[in-house]
Every structure is written in C-alpha cells, then in structure tokens.
C-alpha positions as CSV (number, residue, x, y, z in Angstrom):
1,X,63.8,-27.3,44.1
2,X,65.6,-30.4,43.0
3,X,65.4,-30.5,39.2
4,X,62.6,-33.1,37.5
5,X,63.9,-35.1,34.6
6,X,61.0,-37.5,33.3
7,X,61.8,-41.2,33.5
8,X,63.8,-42.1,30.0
9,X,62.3,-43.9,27.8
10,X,63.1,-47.7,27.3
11,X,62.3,-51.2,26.1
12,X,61.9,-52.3,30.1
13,X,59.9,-49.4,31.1
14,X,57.1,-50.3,27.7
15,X,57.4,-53.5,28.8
16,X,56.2,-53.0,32.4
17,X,53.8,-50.0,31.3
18,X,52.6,-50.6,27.6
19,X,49.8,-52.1,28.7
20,X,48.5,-49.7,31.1
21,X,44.9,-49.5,31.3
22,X,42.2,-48.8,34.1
23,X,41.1,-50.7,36.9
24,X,37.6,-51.6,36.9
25,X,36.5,-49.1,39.3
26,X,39.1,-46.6,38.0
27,X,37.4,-46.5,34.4
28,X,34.3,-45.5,35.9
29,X,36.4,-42.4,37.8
30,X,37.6,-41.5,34.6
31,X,34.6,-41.6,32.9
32,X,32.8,-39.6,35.4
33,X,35.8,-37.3,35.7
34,X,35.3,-37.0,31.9
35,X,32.0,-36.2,31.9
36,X,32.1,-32.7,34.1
37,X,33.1,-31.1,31.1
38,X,31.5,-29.7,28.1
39,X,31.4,-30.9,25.1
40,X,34.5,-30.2,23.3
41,X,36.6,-29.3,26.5
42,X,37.1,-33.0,27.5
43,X,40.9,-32.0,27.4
44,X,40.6,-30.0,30.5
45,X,40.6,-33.3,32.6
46,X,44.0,-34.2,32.0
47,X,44.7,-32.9,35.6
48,X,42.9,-35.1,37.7
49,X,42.8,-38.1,35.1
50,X,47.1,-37.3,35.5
51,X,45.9,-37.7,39.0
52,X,44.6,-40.8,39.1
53,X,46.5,-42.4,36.9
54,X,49.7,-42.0,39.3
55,X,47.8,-43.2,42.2
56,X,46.6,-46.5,41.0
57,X,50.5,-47.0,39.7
58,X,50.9,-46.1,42.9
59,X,48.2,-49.1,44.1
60,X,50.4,-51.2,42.3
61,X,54.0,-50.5,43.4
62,X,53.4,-49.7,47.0
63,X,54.5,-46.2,46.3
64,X,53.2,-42.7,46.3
65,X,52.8,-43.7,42.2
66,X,54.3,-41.9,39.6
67,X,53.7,-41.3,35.8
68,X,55.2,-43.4,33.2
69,X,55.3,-42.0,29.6
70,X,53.4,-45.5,28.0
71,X,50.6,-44.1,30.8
72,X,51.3,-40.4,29.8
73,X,50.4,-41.5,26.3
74,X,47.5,-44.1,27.7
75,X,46.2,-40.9,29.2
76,X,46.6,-38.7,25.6
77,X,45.1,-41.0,23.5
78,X,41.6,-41.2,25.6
79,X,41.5,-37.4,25.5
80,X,42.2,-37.0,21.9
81,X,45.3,-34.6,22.5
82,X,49.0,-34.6,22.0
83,X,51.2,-36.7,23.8
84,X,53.7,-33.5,24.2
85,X,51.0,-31.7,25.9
86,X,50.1,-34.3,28.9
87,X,53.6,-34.5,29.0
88,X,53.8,-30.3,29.5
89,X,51.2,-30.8,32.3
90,X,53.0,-33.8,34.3
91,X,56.3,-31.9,34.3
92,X,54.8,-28.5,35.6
93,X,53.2,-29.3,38.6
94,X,55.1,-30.9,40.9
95,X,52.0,-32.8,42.2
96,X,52.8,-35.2,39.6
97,X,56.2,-37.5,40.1
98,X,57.5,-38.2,36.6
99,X,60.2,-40.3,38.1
100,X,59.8,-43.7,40.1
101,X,59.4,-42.5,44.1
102,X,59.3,-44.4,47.4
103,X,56.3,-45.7,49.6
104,X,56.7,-42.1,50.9
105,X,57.8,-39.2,49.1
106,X,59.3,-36.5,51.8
107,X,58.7,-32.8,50.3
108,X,60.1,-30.5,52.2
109,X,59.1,-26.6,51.5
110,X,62.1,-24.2,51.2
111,X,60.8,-21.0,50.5
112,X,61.5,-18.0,52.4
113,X,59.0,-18.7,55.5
114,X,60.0,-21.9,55.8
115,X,63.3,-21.2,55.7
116,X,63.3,-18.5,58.0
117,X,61.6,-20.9,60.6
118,X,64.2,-23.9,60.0
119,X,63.5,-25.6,56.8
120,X,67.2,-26.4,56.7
121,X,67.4,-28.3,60.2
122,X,64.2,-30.3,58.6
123,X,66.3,-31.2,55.6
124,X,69.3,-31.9,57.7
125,X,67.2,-34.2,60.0
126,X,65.8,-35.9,56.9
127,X,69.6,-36.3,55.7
128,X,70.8,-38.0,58.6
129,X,67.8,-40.4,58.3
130,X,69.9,-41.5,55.3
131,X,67.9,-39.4,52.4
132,X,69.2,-37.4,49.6
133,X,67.2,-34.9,47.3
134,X,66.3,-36.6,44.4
135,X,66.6,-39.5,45.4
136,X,65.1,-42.8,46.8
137,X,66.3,-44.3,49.8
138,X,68.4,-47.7,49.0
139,X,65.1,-49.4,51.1
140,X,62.4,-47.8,48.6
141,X,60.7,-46.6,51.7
142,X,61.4,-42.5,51.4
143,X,62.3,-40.0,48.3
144,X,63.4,-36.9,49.3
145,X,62.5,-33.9,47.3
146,X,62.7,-29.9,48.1
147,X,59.6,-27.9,47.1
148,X,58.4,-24.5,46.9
149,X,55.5,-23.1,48.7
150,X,53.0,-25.1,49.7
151,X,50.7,-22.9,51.8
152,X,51.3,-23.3,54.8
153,X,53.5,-20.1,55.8
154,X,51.1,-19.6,59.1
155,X,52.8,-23.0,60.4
156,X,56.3,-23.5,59.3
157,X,57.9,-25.2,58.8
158,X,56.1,-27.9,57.2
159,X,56.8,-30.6,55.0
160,X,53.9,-32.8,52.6
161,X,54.4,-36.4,52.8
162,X,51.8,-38.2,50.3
163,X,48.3,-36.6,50.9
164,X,49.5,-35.3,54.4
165,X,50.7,-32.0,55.8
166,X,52.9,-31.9,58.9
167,X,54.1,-28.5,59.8
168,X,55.2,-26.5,63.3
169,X,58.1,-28.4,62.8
170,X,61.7,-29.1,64.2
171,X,63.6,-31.6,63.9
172,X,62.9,-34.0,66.7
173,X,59.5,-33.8,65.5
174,X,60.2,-34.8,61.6
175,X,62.8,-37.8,63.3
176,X,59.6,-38.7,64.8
177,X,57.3,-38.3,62.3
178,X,59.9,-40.4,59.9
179,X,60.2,-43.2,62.3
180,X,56.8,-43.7,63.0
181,X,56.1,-44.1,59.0
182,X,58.9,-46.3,58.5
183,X,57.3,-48.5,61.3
184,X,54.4,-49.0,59.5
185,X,52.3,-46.5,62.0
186,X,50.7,-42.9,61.4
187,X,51.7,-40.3,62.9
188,X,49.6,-37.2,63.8
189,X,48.8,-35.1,60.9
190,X,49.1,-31.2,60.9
191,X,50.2,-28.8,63.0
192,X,52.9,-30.6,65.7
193,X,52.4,-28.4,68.5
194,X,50.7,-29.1,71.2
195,X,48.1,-27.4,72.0
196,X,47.6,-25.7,68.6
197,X,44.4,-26.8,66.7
198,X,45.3,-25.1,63.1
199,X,47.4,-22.2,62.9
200,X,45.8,-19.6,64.8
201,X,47.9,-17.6,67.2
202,X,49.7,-19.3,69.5
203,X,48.8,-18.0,73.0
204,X,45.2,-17.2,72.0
205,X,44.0,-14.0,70.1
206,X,46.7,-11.0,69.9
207,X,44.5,-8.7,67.8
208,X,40.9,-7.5,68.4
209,X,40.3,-8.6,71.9
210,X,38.1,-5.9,72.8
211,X,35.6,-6.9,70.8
212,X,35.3,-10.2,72.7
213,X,32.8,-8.5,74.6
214,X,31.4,-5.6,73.3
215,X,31.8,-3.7,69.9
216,X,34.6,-1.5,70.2
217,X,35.5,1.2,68.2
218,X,39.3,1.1,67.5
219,X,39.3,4.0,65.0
220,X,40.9,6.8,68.0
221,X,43.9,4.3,68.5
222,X,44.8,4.4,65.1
C-alpha cells in the first residue's frame, strides 16, 4: 500500500478551505446523520460526516474529493471532539483520501488473491496508461493508489474506482475500462466476464448438484 501522508498544512490550503461549511442540503445530511445517535455519542458520526464532507469537496473540484485539515477541523468542532482524533479516523481508513486525488482515483487490490490472479499485470496496465502510485496523473483525470483487500477475493482481480467495483479482471479489460472513463462514458460495473452475473462458479454449480432434484444424502461419500 502506497504510504498516506496528510496534505501539509499551509497559508494557501486555509485560504482555499478555511471557510468550509455545508451546502444547504448537506447541513440537513449532517444533521440527520447526527441525530441517529444517542445522546452523548454524537462523536460516533465522524465516519460518515468524514464521508460526506470529502464528497461535496469532491462536488466542488471535479474529483473523487478528499479531506482538507481546515474541513477535518470544520468537522471537529461540530462534534465537540479533538481535532487529533478526526484526524486519527481520516488517516486509518483508506476510504478517506487525505491528499488532493483525480476525477478518478484507481485502487487497485494487491493482496494475496489478487495477486495470485494478476494484480500486477493490472498495475502494469495502469502504468502504461501513464499512472504512478501515489500520484495524480499530469491531466488530473486518474490517481493511482495500491490497496489491500477489498472483498472481493471470489472475483479477482478487481480494482475500486470511486463508488464502483470492477473485478474478473485482465489487462485488456482495465485498458478498457480506463479509456472509456477518460472519455467521459461508463463502463460496465462488476464482474467483467461475460457471462458471469456475480461471482458464482463459472461453468454453473460444481458442488451439491444432486440435490437439484431430489434431497440427497451425501454423508456415505464422505
């Protein structure tokens, strides 16, 4: 995994940020987000609030979003709770970017499963398109990051680009997949092979097919 370093500090990023508050219609998220809690617990929804905050910077730049420390701190200070622990959060889960990223950030899962059905072709495929982990393409249209599992072992390789999941993969298919984003089109989601709906067994059934029709005891083939 490529390592995550927080965006520093500095006079031009307050000046673009310091101001952060909610949309309209965002306010109203957060308040309701807010309110599932109990009384007392209101710090619990620093998560999704984390969430949501990065997605309407995201609105804003065009991007996947990302979290700013002045919106970090926007984020603290309406929960009632330590700057240094929303920051904690933000840099633990790698659903949050705390670093600017492109219109489409590219995580591509390189644990064992994945790599063991060709996570490294993906990467290399997503190299030659001109990418680099940890970094943003010089056209702000893909960041490149490699990620641990992501839970799709059933269907790898597979690689998360924004909301969506695209796994079965090789590299023609991710080439594909790329092109059609940078094109301004959207490509099938999931599983890229044809004829697969989700990840059962390709081929149909392997296990338990006697019991299509009847109940059969398997216990004296054991």
């Amino acid at each position: 995994m490529a390592d995550r370093h927080p965006e520093p500090d500095s006079p031009e990023l307050r000046a673009r940020w310091g101001n952060f508050a909610w949309t309209e219609a965002n306010a109203a998220k957060a308040k309701e987000i807010v309110a599932r809690y109990p009384a007392g617990r209101q710090r619990s929804a620093v998560m999704p609030l984390l969430d949501l905050a990065q997605r309407q910077v995201g609105a804003e730049e065009n991007t996947q979003g990302w979290l700013p420390l002045p919106v970090m701190e926007y984020i603290a200070a309406q929960l009632d709770m330590p700057i240094i622990r929303v920051l904690e959060v933000a840099t633990f889960y790698t659903m949050y970017n705390i670093a600017p990223v492109g219109r489409f950030h590219v995580q591509v899962c390189g644990t064992t499963p994945c790599m063991l059905r060709g996570s490294d072709d993906i990467l290399a495929a997503c190299k030659a398109k001109g990418m680099k982990k940890g970094h943003t393409t010089a056209d702000g249209l893909f960041t490149l990051t490699e990620v641990e599992c992501m839970g799709n072992c059933s269907s790898a390789p597979m690689v998360q680009i924004n909301d969506d999941n695209y796994e079965d993969l090789t590299a023609t298919r991710i080439e594909h997949i790329l092109d059609e984003l940078a094109a301004g089109r959207q490509p099938k989601t999931g599983t890229q092979e044809p004829g697969r709906h989700t990840v059962e067994p390709l081929g149909g059934p392997t296990t338990l097919t006697a019991m299509v029709d009847a109940n059969h005891d398997y216990r004296g083939e054991w």
